[in-house]
C-alpha positions, 0 to 999 in steps of 0.5 A: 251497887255494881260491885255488889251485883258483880259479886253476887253473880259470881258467887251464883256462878260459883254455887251453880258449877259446884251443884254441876257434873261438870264442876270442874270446868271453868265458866266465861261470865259475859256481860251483856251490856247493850242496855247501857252506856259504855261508863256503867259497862266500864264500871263492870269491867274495873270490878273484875268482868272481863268479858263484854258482849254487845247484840248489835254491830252499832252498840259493839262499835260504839263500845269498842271505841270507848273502852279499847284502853282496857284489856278485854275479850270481845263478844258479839251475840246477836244476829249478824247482817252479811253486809255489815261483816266487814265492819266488825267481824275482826274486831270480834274475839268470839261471834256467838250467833253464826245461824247459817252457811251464806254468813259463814261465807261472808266471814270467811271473805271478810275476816283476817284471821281465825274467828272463834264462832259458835254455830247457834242452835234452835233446840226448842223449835220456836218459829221466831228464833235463829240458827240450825235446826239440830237434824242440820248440823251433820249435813253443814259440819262437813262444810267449816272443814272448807274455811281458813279463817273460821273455827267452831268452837262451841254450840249456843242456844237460847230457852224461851223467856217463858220456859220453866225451869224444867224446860230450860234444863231440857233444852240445855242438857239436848245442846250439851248432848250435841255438843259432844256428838260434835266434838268427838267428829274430830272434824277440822276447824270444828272443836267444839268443846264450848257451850254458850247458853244462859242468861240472866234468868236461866244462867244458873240451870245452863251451868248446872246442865254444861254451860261454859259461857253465859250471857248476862245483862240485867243482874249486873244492873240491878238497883241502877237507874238505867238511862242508856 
């Protein structure tokens, strides 16, 4: 069931870069895997996924520990707490939710080496949502030029869950806009040639619209009897 999902996904991923401007780009497929345990996460990986994204500092660990024998880039999406920086943030090949400047602080203190961070976006506006506000980032920019141990590779959003798909290309193509408004600063420590936006329900429009990352969960399980 996993390997036909696995296929299915890349054969969507592949339709979708086609139908794109930017067809030319490659695309990172992260699976997300924090609704499973790390024996179906390794199932992912054996059909040729290889890179894994936890929301949480527990789950990253747990799965860190269970499948460090395998050759993987590790992902972690979701809100970071500043006083657990230090538990997980060198283990982290790209952090994807840095949403504000006393984190960013506590990475630079924490971290011993350059952490690939991607400045999350609140495009749509919505109260419960986190990160900059897209009239902030001229102002914060400046600051990363600053640190030693932090680059900003790229920018990341979420679309709400109950966008059309209309919706979701807007708030996509704004963040692509801002992504390249970013990059052509050519400030230091901030490249910004990344986009990490799309998730299961919308992966398909974010590709379509520039996306270099998506973030995929539930279509990698589909038909499995989820028990974690």
């Amino acid at each position: 069931m996993i390997s036909e999902n696995v296929k299915n996904i890349l054969n969507n991923v592949d339709a979708a870069r086609a139908a794109s401007y930017y067809s030319n780009q490659p695309i990172s497929i992260l699976a997300v895997t924090k609704y499973v345990d790390a024996d179906l996460a390794r199932e992912v990986m054996e059909n040729g996924i290889t890179n894994i994204a936890e929301n949480r500092t527990e789950l990253f660990l747990d799965k860190y520990e269970k499948l460090k024998d395998l050759d993987l880039t590790w992902h972690l999406i979701g809100s970071l707490q500043r006083r657990k920086v230090k538990d997980v943030i060198n283990l982290v090949d790209y952090f994807h939710a840095l949403d504000s400047m006393k984190l960013a602080g506590e990475i630079e203190k924490r971290a011993t080496h350059r952490i690939k961070c991607f400045l999350e976006v609140n495009v749509s506006g919505e109260a419960s949502k986190h990160g900059f506000q897209p009239n902030e980032l001229q102002e914060v920019l400046p600051e990363f030029e600053k640190f030693n141990n932090i680059e900003i590779v790229g920018l990341m959003t979420m679309a709400p869950f109950t966008a059309t798909e209309d919706e979701c290309a807007t708030i996509f193509k704004t963040l692509k806009k801002l992504q390249v408004e970013v990059s052509n600063q050519n400030l230091k420590n901030v490249s910004c040639k990344e986009l990490s936006m799309g998730m299961s329900r919308d992966y398909q429009i974010a590709i379509r619209e520039g996306a270099t990352f998506v973030r995929i969960g539930h279509e990698f399980f589909k038909g499995v009897d989820l028990k974690y």
